[in-house]
C-alpha positions as CSV (number, residue, x, y, z in Angstrom):
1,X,84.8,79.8,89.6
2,X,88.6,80.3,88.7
3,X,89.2,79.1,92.1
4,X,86.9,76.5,92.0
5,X,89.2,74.8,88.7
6,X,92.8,75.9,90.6
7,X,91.8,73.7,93.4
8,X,90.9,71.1,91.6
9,X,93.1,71.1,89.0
10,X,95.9,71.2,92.2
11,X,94.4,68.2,94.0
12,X,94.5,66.1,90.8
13,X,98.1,67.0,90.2
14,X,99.0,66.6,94.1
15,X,97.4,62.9,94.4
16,X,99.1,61.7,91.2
17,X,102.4,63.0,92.6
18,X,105.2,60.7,92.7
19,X,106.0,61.1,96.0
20,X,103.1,59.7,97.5
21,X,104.0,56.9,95.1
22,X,106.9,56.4,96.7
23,X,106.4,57.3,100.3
24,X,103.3,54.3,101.0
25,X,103.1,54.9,104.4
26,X,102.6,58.9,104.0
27,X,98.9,59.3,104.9
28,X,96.8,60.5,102.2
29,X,95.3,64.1,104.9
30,X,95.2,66.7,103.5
31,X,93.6,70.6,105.3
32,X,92.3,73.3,103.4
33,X,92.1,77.0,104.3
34,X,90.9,79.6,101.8
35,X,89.7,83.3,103.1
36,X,89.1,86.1,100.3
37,X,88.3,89.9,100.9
38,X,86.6,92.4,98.5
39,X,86.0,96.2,98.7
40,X,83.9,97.8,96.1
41,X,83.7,102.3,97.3
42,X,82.1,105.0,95.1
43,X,82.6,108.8,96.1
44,X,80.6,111.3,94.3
45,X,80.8,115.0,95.9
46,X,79.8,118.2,93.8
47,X,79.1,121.7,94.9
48,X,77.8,124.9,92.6
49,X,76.8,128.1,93.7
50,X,77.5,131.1,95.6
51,X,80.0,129.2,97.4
52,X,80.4,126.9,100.5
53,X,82.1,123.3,101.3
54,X,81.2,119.7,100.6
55,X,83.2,116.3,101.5
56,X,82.8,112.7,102.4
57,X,84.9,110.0,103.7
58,X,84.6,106.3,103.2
59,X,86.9,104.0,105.2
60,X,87.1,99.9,105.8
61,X,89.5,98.1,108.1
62,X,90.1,93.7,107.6
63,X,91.7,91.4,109.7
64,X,91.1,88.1,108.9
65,X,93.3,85.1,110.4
66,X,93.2,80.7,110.3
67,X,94.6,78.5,112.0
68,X,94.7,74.8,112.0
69,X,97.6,72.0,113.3
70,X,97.7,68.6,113.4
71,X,100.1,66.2,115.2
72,X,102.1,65.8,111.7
73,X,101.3,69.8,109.9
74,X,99.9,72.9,111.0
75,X,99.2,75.9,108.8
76,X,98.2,79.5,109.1
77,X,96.4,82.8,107.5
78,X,96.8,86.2,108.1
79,X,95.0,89.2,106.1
80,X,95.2,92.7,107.2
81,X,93.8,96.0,105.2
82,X,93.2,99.2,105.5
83,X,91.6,101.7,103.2
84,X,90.7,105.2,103.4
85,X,88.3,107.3,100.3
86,X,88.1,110.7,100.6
87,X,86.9,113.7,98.8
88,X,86.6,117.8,100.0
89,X,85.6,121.0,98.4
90,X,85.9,124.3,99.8
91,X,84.5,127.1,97.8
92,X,84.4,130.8,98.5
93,X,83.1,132.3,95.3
94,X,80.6,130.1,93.3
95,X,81.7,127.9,90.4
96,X,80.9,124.4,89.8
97,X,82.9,121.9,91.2
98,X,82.8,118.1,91.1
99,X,85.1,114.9,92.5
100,X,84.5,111.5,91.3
101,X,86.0,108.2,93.3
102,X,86.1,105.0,92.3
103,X,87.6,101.7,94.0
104,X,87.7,98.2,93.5
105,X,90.4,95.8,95.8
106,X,90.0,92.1,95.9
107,X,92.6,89.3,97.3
108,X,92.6,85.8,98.3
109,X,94.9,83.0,99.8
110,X,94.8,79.0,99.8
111,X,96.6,76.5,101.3
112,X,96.8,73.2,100.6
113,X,98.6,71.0,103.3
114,X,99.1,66.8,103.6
115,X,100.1,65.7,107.0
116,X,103.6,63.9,107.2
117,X,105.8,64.0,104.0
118,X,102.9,64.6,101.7
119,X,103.1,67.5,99.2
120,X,101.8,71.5,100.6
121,X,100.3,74.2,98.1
122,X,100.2,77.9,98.6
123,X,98.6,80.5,96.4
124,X,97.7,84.6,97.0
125,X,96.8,86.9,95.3
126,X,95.8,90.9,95.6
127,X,93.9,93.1,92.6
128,X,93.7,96.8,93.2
129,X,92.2,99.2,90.8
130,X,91.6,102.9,92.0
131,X,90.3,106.3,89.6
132,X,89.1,109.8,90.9
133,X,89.1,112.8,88.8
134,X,88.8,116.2,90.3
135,X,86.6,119.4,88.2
136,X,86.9,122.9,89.0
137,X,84.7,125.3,86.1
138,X,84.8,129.1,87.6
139,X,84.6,130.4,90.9
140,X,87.4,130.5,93.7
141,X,88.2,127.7,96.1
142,X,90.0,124.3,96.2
143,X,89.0,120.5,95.6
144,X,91.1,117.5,97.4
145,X,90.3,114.2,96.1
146,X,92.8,111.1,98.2
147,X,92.9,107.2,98.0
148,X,95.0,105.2,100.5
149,X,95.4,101.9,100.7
150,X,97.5,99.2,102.9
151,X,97.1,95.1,102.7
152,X,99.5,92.5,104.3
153,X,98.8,89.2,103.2
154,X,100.8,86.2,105.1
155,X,101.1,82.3,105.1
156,X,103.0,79.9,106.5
157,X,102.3,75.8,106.6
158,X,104.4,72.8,107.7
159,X,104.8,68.9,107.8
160,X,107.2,66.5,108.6
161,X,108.8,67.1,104.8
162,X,109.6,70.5,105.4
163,X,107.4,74.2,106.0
164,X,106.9,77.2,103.1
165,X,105.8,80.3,103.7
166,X,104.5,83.8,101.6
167,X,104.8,87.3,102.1
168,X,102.6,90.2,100.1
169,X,102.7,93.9,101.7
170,X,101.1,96.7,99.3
171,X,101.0,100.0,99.8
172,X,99.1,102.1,97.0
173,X,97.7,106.0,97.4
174,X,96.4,108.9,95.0
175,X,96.0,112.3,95.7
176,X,94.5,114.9,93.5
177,X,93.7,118.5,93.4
178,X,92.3,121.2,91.5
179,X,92.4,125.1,92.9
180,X,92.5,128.7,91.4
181,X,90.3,131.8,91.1
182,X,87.4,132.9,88.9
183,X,86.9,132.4,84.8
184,X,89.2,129.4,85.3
185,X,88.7,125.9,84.5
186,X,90.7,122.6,85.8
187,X,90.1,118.8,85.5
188,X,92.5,116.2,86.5
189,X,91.9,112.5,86.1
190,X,94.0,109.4,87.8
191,X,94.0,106.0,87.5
192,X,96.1,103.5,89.3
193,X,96.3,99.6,89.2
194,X,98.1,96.9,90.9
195,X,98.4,93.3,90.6
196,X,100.2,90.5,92.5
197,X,100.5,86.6,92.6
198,X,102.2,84.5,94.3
199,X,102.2,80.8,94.6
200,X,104.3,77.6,95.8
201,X,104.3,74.0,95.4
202,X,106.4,71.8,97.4
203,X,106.0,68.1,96.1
């Protein structure tokens, strides 16, 4: 939906630009590219007892690309991500251990390109949000909770008035742990967000 009312509220503002006014002969083309990516992860592992070992992984890899060109513009779309959720206990004597994950990563680009002198758009954008909290309550052992996470997002676009491009490279990780021996209790929580925006508008 918000994109939905950017693009539109961008086309209305690019058509009534003045340049168009006075550059008659610039053609009225204009190419779209949009491409959007979302990763929603959960990672619940517990283990209580006499004693043992419990983990799970959850990984996703992206690559998304667009291309388009035109006698008089060209533009282009690259996304790349990786992201790696993963969680371990290793108990030798009993207790009650837990490790929560959560994740949530979303990001998006547009482009909005006339051919010949006409006005170009770009827009991206990257939300992160990643928690895990890591329980130990008796026994001996050690709980490893980690979160890692890469994106590169990249544009570039041309015409005959000129070309723009945009870089975003994020790098975000957590890593938690809780360990010790019996009659002891440990509980550590994380949270970790990121935001980015980035947009240009050549008119």
């Amino acid at each position: 939906m918000l994109k939905s009312i950017l693009f539109s509220l961008v086309a209305m503002v690019l058509l009534s630009s003045p340049a168009l006014a006075v550059l008659p002969d610039c053609p009225l083309d204009f190419k779209l590219q949009m491409q959007d990516f979302g990763i929603v992860s959960a990672n619940l592992v517990t283990l209580s007892g006499a004693g043992g070992s419990a983990s799970n992984m959850n990984l996703a890899t992206i690559y998304q690309t667009q291309q388009d060109q035109k006698i008089c513009s060209w533009a282009n779309q690259q996304e790349v991500v990786t992201f790696i959720q993963d969680g371990c206990i290793g108990a030798s004597c009993g207790g009650s251990w837990g490790i929560m994950q959560g994740a949530l990563v979303g990001g998006g680009q547009m482009q909005l390109i006339g051919d010949g002198c006409s006005p170009k758009l770009e827009s991206q954008g990257l939300d992160v949000g990643l928690t895990q909290t890591v329980m130990k309550n008796d026994g001996t052992g050690a709980a490893t909770a980690i979160h890692s996470l890469g994106v590169v997002q990249q544009q570039a676009a041309g015409n005959s008035a000129g070309m723009m491009s945009e870089v975003n490279a994020v790098a975000a990780g957590q890593f938690s742990s809780v360990s010790g021996g019996p009659s002891t209790t440990g509980t550590v929580i994380a949270g970790l967000g990121v935001m980015t925006s980035q947009t240009q508008i050549d008119m």
